[in-house]
N, C-alpha and C positions, 0 to 999 in steps of 0.2 A: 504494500500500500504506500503510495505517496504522499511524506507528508505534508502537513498543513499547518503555515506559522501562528502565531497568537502574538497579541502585544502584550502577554505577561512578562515581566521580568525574571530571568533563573535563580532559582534559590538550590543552595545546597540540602543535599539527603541529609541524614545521621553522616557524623563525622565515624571517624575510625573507633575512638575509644566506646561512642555510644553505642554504636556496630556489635562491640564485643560485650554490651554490657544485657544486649537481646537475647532470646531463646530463638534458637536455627529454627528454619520453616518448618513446621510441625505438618507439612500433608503433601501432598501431590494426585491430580488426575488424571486417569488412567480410561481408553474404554475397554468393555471386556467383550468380549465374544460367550453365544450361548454354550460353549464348550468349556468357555472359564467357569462360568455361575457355576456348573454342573459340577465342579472340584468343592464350591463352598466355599465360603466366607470365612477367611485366618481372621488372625487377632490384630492384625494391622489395617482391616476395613472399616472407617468410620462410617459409611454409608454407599450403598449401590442403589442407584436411582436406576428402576428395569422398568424399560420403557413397551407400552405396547396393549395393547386391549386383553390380551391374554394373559399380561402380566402374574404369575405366580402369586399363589395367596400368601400371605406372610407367617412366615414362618419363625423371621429373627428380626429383632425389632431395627437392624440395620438395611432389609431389604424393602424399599421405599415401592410401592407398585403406582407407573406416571400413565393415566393413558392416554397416549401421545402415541400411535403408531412408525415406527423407523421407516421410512422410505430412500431408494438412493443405494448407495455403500454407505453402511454404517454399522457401526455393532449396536447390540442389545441392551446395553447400559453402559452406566457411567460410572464408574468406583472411582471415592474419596479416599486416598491411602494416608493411614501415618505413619511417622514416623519412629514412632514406639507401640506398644500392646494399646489395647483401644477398655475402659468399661461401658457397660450398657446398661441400661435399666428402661423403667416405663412409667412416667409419674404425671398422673391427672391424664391420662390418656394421653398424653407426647411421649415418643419414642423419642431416645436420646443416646447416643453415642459420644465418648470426650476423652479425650487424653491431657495434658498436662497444660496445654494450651487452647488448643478449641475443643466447641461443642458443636455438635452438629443432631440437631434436632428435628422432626414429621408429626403430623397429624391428619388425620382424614375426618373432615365434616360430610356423612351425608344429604343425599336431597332434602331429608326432613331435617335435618337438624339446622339447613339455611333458608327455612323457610322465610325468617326474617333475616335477609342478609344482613342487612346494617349489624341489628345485634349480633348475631351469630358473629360477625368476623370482631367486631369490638373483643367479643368475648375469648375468641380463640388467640388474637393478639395479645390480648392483657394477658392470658393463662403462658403464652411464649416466654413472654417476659417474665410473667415471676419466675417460672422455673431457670432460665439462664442468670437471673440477680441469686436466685437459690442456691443455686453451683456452682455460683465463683466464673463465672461467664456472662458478664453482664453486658458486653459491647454487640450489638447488632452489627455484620462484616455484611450478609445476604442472605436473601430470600426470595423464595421462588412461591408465585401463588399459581396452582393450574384448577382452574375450573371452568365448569362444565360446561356450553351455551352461555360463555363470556357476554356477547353483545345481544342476547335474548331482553327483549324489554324496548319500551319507547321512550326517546327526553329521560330526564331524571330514573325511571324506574327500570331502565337498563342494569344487568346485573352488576355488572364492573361500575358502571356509577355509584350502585349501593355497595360492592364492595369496599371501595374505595371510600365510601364515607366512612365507615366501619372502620376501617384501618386506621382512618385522619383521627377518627377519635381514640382509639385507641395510644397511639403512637406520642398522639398530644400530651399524652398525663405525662412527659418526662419536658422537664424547662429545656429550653431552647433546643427544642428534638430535631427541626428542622437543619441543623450542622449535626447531625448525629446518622441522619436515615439511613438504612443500608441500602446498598445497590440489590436492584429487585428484577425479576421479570413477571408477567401476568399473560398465561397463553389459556386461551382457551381449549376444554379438553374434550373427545369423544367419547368420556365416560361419564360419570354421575358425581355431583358432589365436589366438593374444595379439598385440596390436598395442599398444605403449607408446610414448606421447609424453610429451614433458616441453617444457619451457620454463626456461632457469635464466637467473642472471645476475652481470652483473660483481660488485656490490654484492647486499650481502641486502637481505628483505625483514622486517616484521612480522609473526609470528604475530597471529592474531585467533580467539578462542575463541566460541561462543553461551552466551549463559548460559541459553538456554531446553533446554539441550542436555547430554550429559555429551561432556569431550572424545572421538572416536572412540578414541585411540589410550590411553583410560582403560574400556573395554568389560569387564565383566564375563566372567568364561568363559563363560557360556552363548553367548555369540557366536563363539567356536574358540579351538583353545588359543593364541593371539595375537591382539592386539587388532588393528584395522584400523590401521595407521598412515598419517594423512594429518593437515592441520591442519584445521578449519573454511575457513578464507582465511588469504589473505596480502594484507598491502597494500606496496605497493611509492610510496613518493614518487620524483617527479622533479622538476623545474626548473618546470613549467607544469602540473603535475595529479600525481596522488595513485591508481594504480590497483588496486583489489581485488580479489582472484582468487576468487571464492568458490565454494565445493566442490561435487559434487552435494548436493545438499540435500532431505530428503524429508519425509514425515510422522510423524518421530521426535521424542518432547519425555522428555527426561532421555536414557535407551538404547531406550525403548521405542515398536515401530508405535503408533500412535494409528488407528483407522478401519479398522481391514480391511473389505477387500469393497466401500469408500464412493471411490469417485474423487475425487469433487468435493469429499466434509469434505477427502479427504487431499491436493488441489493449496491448499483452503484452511490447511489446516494448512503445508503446506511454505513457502507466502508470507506466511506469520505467522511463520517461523524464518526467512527470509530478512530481513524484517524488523527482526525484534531483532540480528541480527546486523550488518546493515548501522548499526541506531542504537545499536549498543556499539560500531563500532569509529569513527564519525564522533565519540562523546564521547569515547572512551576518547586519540584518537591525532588528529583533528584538528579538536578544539575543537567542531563543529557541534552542533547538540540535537537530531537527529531524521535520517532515514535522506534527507530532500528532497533535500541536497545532491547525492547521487550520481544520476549518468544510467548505466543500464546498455547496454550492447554485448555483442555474442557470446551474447544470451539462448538459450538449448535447452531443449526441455522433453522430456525421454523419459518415451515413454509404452510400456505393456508391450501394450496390444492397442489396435484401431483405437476398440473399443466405450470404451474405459475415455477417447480422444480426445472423444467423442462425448459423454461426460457432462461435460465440463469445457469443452469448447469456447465455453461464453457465459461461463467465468469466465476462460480465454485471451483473449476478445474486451473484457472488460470492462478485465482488470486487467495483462495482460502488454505484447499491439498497441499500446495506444496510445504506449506509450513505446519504439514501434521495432521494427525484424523479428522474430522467432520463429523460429527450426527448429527442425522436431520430428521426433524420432525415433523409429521402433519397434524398442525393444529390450527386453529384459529386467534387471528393476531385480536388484539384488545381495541383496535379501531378497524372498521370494516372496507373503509379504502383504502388502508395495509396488505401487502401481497405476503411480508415475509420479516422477520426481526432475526437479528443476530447477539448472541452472548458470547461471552469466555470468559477466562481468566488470562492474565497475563504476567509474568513472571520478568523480573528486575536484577538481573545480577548484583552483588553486592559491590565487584569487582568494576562494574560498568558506572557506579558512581562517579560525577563531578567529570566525567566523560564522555560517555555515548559512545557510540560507534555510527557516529555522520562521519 
């Protein structure tokens, strides 16, 4: 991807001393093949997100069932690895997974249990949070919301608008939450019901904003009576690399779709937002000139029909593959003149500090 400049000024990362005074990256993502799952889950899986309408029933509170069907080359899930043995447990109905640094947390609300989304999601956020301030994991890093008939409803009573107010309240009870939000996605699923993951941690992270972008959680009302709350990214430093969480990301520039109806301008557009975003938060937070430094992992591309795969597919093969696997998913994007949104994570060498490699 080519980068795109910003008029921020570069600040330096953690210096050296402070470098040594962090815990080493506590994870890494991996995707697995259905031939992996079939081996089972070691003690170093904080979570495997198995994607697919036939997703296996749960068996270990770390295997996360998304249903998101895989279309494409891609494997069957995702595995969160750590670094060290992982404990598990199940409290107030979140499944939780945590090692010495993160937590990594699920829940699944039924149809009946959202029947009023607004509360139902207030509720299931509040219960998120107490249990990670519970466990000594109080920082929000990400969170993935997937449900069901996302944009079912009309004006206000669309579901993701009621979700999204849900959350606003939610999120709200902590002061000045708005520099806190995790980086998020919202796809909608072909199954039933809300499925919420998060990721927190011992230590916070950095907000990281697009300037190609207006903050989500800054949304005009035309978008419901609360704004989306989520951050762009979050970077998180550790002892040996530097990781960005960055959010679904689509073909939005200011608050507004760019391309309806165009697949292909709009996955070019959304890697022109990832872009800038990766080279504001490499100047802004760790010295580099250009987005080169970062290698991404955990890439996804949701796509809303196989057709809309189809028109993008040499621009997945040109600009995404070579730099590592793809899953792709068919879901339904959170605005309906959306073709397709794109996540990952992206990882920061420690070594590339106050450098880059421009």
């Amino acid at each position: 991807m080519t980068a795109l400049s910003t008029d921020e000024g570069a600040t330096q990362g953690p210096a050296p001393a402070e470098r040594r005074a962090l815990a080493p990256c506590p994870l890494r993502i991996e995707p697995a093949t259905r031939e992996r799952l079939q081996r089972g889950l070691d003690e170093h899986v904080l979570a495997c997100l198995h994607y697919g309408i036939d997703a296996p029933p749960v068996a270990d509170p770390r295997l996360v069932p998304i249903a998101l069907d895989p279309v494409g080359q891609g494997s069957a899930a995702e595995l969160w690895l750590s670094n060290e043995p992982v404990s598990t447990g199940v409290t107030d109905g979140i499944h939780h997974t945590t090692n010495s640094e993160v937590l990594f947390g699920w829940l699944h609300l039924s149809e009946a249990d959202i029947a009023n989304m607004e509360r139902s999601v207030l509720r299931a956020y509040v219960r998120a949070d107490q249990l990670i301030r519970t466990l000594g994991y109080p920082n929000w890093l990400r969170a993935w919301n997937y449900l069901a008939r996302i944009t079912d409803g009309a004006g206000d009573a669309e579901r993701y608008r009621q979700f999204s107010l849900g959350r606003h309240h939610a999120v709200a009870l902590r002061p000045g939450f708005e520099q806190t939000l995790p980086a998020a996605t919202a796809i909608g699923t072909h199954g039933e019901g809300l499925t919420l993951c998060f990721l927190a941690g011992r230590t916070p992270a950095l907000q990281v904003e697009n300037p190609r972008q207006v903050s989500a959680f800054r949304y005009p009302r035309e978008y419901g009576p609360r704004s989306p709350s989520f951050s762009r990214a979050m970077l998180k430093h550790w002892r040996d690399c530097s990781l960005l969480f960055v959010s679904g990301t689509a073909s939005v520039v200011g608050h507004a779709t760019l391309h309806p109806g165009d697949s292909e301008r709009q996955l070019l557009e959304t890697l022109a937002n990832v872009d800038a975003l990766l080279t504001h938060a490499a100047r802004l937070h760790l010295g580099g000139s250009s987005s080169l430094g970062f290698t991404p992992e955990g890439v996804k591309l949701y796509v809303r029909t196989e057709q809309s795969l189809a028109e993008v597919e040499h621009i997945v093969q040109q600009r995404l593959r070579p730099h590592g696997p793809v899953a792709i998913l068919k879901g339904d994007i959170c605005r309906t003149d959306l073709a397709l949104e794109v996540e990952s994570v992206f990882r920061w060498r420690a070594d590339q500090d106050s450098r880059g490699r421009a």
